[in-house]
Structure formats: C-alpha cells, structure tokens
C-alpha positions as CSV (number, residue, x, y, z in Angstrom):
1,X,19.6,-2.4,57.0
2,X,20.3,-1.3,53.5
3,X,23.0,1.6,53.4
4,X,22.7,4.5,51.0
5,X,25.2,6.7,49.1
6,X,25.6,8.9,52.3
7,X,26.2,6.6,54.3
8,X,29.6,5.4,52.0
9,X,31.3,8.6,51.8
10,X,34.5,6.4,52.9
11,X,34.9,3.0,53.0
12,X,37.5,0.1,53.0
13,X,37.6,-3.2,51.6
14,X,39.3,-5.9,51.6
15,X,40.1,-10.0,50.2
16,X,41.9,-10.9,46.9
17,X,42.8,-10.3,43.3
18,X,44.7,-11.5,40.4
19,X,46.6,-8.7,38.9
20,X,47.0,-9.0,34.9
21,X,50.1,-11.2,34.1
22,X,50.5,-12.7,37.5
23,X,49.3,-15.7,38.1
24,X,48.8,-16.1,41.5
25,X,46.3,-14.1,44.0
26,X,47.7,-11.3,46.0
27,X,45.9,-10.1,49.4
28,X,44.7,-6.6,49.0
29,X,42.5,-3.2,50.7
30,X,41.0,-0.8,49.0
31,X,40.0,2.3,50.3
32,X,37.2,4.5,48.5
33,X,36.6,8.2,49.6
34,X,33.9,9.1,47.5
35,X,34.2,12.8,48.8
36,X,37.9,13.4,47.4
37,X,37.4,11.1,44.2
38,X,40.4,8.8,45.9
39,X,40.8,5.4,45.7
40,X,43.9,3.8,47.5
41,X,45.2,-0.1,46.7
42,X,47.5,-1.4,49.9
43,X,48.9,-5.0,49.0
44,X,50.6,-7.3,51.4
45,X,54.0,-7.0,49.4
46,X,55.5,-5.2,47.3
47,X,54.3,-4.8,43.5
48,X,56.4,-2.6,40.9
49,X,58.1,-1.2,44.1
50,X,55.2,-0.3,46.2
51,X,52.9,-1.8,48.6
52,X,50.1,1.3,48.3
53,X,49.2,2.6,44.7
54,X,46.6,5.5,44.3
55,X,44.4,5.8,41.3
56,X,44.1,8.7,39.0
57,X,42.0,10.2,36.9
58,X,39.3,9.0,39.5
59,X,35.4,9.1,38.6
60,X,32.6,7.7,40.9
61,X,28.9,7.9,40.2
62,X,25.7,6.8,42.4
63,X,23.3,4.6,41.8
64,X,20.5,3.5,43.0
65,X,21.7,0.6,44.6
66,X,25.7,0.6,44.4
67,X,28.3,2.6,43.7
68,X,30.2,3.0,40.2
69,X,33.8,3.5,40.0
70,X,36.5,3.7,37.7
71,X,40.1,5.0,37.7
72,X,43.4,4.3,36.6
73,X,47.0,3.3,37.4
74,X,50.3,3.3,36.1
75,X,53.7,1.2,36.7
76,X,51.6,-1.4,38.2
77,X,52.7,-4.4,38.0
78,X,55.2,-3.0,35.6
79,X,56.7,0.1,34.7
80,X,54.8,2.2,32.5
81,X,51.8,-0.1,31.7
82,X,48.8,1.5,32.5
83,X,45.3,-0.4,33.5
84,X,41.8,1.3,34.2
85,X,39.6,-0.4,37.0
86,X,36.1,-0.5,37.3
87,X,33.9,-1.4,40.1
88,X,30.5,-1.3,41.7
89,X,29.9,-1.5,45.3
90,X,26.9,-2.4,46.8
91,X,24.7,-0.7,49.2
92,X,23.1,-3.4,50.7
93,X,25.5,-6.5,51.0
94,X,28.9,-4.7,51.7
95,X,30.2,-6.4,48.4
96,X,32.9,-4.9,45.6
97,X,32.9,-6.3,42.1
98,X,35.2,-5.6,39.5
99,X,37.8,-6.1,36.7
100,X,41.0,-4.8,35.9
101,X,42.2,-4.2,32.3
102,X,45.5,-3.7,31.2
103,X,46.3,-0.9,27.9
104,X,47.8,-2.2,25.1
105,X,51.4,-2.1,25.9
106,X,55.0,-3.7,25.2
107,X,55.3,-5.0,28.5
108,X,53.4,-7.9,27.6
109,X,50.6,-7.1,30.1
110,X,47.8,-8.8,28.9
111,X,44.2,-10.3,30.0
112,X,41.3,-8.8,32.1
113,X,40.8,-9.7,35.6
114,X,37.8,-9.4,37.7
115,X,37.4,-9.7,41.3
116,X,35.4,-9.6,44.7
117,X,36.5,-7.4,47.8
118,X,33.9,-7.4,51.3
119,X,33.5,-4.1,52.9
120,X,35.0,-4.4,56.5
C-alpha cells in the first residue's frame, strides 16, 4: 500500500552514513516530524560531543511521491563547520536518499556525501 504525505507526519529512520571528513560509516536514526519542521540525527557515539544533533533552519515540501527535505547543522563533526542536508523520502518504499555537504570552511571539512536510511 503506497503511503501519502499524511500518513508521514512523523517518521524515523534508520542504517548508515559517511560524515564529510570521516572515513569510516557511522550507524545513525533520523527522526522527521514534518508537522514541527524538526529533524533529529541520534548516532551510536559520540560526534563533536554529542550523540543527538537537531537541524535548523528546517524546510520540508511534498511531493507527489516523496518527501523533500533540507536543513542544516553546525559543530558537526567539527566545531563551527556548518553543512546543509538534503533528502527525499519516499512514500511508497519506506526509503531516505540523500547527501550531506559541508560550507566552505577552515576546518578542512571537505567532500559531499550521500546516503540511504529505511524507514522502520
């Protein structure tokens, strides 16, 4: 059955990503609430001294078959680099894609990442 924007309003997902200088794959959820505009990244371990990150400047926009997302974070992995994520999440297979980019910055952050998270 094929869900639809409604049925979405929250939703968590989960698997792996490679953050932007790192090289190896960390485990991660993210939870959407469409509702609020919130998005919420747990990791297994620490990162930049958290485990849970929060996006700002949060925007999310429906389509006709997934939902578009794109918000921002800052200190992560390293103090005061900032990177923008976007994503699209699927209606009908439960699926997450997207890709993190990194600002310019002196912290040697560099290189865009994407990734694949599976609704749970």
């Amino acid at each position: 059955m094929t869900q639809t924007p409604d049925d979405q309003q929250q939703a968590e997902f989960r698997g792996s990503l490679i953050i932007p200088s790192e090289a190896e794959p960390r485990n991660v959820s993210l939870h959407l609430d469409k509702e609020r505009k919130a998005v919420a990244i747990r990791f297994d371990g620490e990162i930049g001294g958290a485990s849970e990150w929060h996006g700002s400047s949060v925007r999310v926009a429906d389509r006709l078959k997934y939902t578009e997302v794109v918000f921002t974070t800052v200190g992560l992995p390293k103090e005061t680099v900032q990177m923008t994520w976007k994503f699209n999440a699927g209606y009908a297979d439960g699926t997450l894609v997207g890709v993190i980019i990194p600002k310019p910055n002196d912290q040697r952050v560099t290189g865009e990442k994407g990734f694949t998270l599976i609704r749970v």
